[in-house]
C-alpha positions in Angstrom: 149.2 -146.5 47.6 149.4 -143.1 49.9 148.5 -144.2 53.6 148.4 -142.4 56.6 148.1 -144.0 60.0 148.2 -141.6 63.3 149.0 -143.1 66.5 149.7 -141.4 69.9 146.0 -140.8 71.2 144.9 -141.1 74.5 143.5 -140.0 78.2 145.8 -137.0 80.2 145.0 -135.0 82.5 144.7 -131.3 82.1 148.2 -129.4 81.8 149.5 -133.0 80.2 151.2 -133.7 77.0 151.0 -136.3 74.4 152.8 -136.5 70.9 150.9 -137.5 68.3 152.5 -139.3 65.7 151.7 -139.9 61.8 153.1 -142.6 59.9 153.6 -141.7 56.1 153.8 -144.5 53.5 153.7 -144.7 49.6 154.9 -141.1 49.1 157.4 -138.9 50.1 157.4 -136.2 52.5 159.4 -133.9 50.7 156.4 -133.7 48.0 153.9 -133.3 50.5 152.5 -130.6 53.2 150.9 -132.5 55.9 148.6 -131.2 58.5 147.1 -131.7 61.9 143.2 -131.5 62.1 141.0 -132.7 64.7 137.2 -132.8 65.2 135.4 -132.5 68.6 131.5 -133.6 68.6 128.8 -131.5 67.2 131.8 -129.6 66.2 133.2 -128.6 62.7 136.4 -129.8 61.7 139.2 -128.0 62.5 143.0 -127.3 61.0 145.2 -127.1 64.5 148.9 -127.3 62.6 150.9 -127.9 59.1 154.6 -128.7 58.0 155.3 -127.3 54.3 157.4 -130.3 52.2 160.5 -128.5 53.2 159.8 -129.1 57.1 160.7 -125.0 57.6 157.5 -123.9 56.7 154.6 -124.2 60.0 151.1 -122.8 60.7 149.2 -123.1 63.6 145.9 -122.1 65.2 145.2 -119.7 67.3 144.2 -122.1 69.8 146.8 -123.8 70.1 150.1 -121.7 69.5 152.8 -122.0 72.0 151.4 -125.0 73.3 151.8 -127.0 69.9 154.6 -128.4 68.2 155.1 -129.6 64.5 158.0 -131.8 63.6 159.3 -134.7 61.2 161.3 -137.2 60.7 162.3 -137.3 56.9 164.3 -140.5 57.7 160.7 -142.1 58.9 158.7 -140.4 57.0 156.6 -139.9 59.9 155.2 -136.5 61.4 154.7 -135.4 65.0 152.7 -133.1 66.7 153.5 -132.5 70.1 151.0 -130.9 72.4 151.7 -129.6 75.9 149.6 -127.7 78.3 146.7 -129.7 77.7 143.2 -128.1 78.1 139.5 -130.0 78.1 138.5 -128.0 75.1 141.7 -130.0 73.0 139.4 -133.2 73.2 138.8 -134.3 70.1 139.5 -137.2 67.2 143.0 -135.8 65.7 143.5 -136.6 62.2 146.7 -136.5 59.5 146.0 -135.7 56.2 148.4 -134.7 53.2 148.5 -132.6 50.2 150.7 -133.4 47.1 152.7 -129.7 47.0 156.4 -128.6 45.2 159.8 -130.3 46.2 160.9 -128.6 49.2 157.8 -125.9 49.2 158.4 -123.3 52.0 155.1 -122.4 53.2 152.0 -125.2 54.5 148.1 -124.1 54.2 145.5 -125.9 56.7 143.3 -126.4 53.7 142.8 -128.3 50.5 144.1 -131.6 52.0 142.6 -135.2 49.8 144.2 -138.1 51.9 143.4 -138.6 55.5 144.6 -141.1 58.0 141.6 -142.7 60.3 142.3 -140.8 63.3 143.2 -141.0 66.8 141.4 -139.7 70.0 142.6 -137.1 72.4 140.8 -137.0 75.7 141.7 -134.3 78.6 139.3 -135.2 81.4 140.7 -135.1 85.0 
């Protein structure tokens, strides 16, 4: 059975960091793109980063480039998203979700996604 679980969340100040962690389990990573959303309230969902099923391939928002980072462990099977620079508009629930792709695909799309971990909360709040 696919899972997902994201750990990581938490309170930091502005201009803070926290890495975001999502545990992958009953599938492979190198099948799968998985992506970074998160969800603010009263706010539509939004894609904030993706790894392709190679690990080369990475999107990000707009909002969030060069303060975002996208990694994995293959070894793991577990995904990370590092964010630095932390602003109050990054508060939200972040979610993990993953999309069966090719072996090894080059390239990761922040849509389409069917399996979704239960989410973590990010709060920036000095």
């Amino acid at each position: 059975q696919l899972q997902l679980v994201e750990s990581g969340g938490g309170l930091v100040q502005p201009g803070g960091s926290l890495r975001l962690s999502c545990a992958a389990s009953g599938f492979t990573l190198n099948y799968y793109t998985i992506g970074w959303f998160r969800q603010a309230p009263g706010k539509e969902r939004e894609g904030v980063s993706c790894i392709s099923s190679s690990g080369w391939g990475k999107k990000f928002a707009d909002s969030v480039k060069g303060r975002f980072a996208i990694s994995r462990d293959a070894a793991k099977n577990t995904v990370y998203l590092q964010m630095n620079s932390l602003k109050p508009e990054d508060t939200a629930v972040y979610y993990c979700a993953a999309l069966r792709t090719s072996f090894a695909a080059a390239a990761c799309a922040l849509d389409g996604y069917d399996n979704w971990g239960q989410g973590t909360q990010v709060t920036v709040s000095s």
